[in-house]
C-alpha positions, 0 to 999 in steps of 0.5 A: 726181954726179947729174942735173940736176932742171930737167925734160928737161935730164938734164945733170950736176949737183952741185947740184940744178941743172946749171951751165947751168941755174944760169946760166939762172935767174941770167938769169931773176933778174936780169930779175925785178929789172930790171923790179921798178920798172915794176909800180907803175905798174902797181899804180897802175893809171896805164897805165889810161886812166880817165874819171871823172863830171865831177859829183858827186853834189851838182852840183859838177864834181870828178873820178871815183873813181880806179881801184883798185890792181891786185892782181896786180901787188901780189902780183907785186911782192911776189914778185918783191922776195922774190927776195933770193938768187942762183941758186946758193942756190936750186939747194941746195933739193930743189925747186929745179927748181920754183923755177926754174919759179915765178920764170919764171913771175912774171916772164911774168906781170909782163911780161903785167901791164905790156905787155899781150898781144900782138896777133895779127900777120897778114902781109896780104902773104904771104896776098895772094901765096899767093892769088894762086898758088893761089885760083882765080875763085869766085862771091861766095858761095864767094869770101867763105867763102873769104876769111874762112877764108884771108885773115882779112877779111871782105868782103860781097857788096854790097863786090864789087857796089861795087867791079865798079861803081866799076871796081875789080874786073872778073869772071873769068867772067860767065856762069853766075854771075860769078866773081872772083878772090880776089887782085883783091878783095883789091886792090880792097879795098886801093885803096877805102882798107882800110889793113889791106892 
């Protein structure tokens, strides 16, 4: 009895990989085969939107080069289909730890390839109640540092102006210098039809 060699596992093993660990790159096999099939449309580049001249270079209308094939989702593909055996062949070989880590690692660079990246998700809601409780009145200048740094947007001076004008923002403080309250920006820019909030 050994340990297992899949890093900061540290179970017990047979094999170079523990049973849990077995099962986990099972998983991670049968993911690689299931999404196999959408990486042609990948490689095709057919996800790309692509717009090609409308003429070509003798006057006649005809259709723009086609994209060129992706080449990453050609060698992912061609990884991926190398996967032939189960999880517990792999866990016989020496570096089976490793082998474990490069099929994961296909399989995340292939979903990246096929989904693109995500998009950052900012909860406007959650920013819009936390100043609320904790921004007090500032004048422009410090409200809008404030407001890109914490609320991610940025609002200009002459966007307040506007808004204290058309009625839908009203200063804290007039004197010295007006004052705003962050959470009423953030709702004077909401009602002016920012759909982001």
């Amino acid at each position: 009895m050994t340990q297992c060699t899949t890093a900061d596992c540290g179970m017990d093993a047979i094999l170079y990989l523990c049973p849990q660990c077995i099962r986990d790159l099972d998983a991670w096999i049968e993911k690689c085969r299931e999404i196999l099939p959408e990486l042609d449309t990948t490689i095709a580049r057919l996800d790309n939107v692509r717009v090609g001249n409308v003429e070509g270079g003798n006057g006649s209308k005809s259709a723009g080069s086609s994209a060129p094939l992706n080449l990453d989702a050609m060698q992912l593909k061609i990884n991926l289909a190398s996967l032939t055996q189960s999880a517990e062949h792999y866990a016989h070989d020496q570096f089976a730890a490793g082998i474990a880590w490069t099929i994961q690692d296909w399989y995340t660079k292939a979903e990246l390839l096929i989904s693109g990246p995500e998009e950052e998700h900012i909860n406007h809601q959650e920013i819009r109640e936390r100043i609320e409780k904790q921004a007090p009145p500032m004048v422009t200048k410090d409200l809008r540092k404030w407001l890109r740094e914490n609320a991610k947007i940025t609002v200009t001076s002459m966007d307040i102006r506007n808004w204290v004008r058309r009625g839908k923002l009203r200063p804290a403080e007039r004197e010295p210098q007006p004052t705003y309250w962050p959470h009423e920006v953030l709702q004077a820019r909401r009602e002016v039809g920012d759909r982001r909030f």
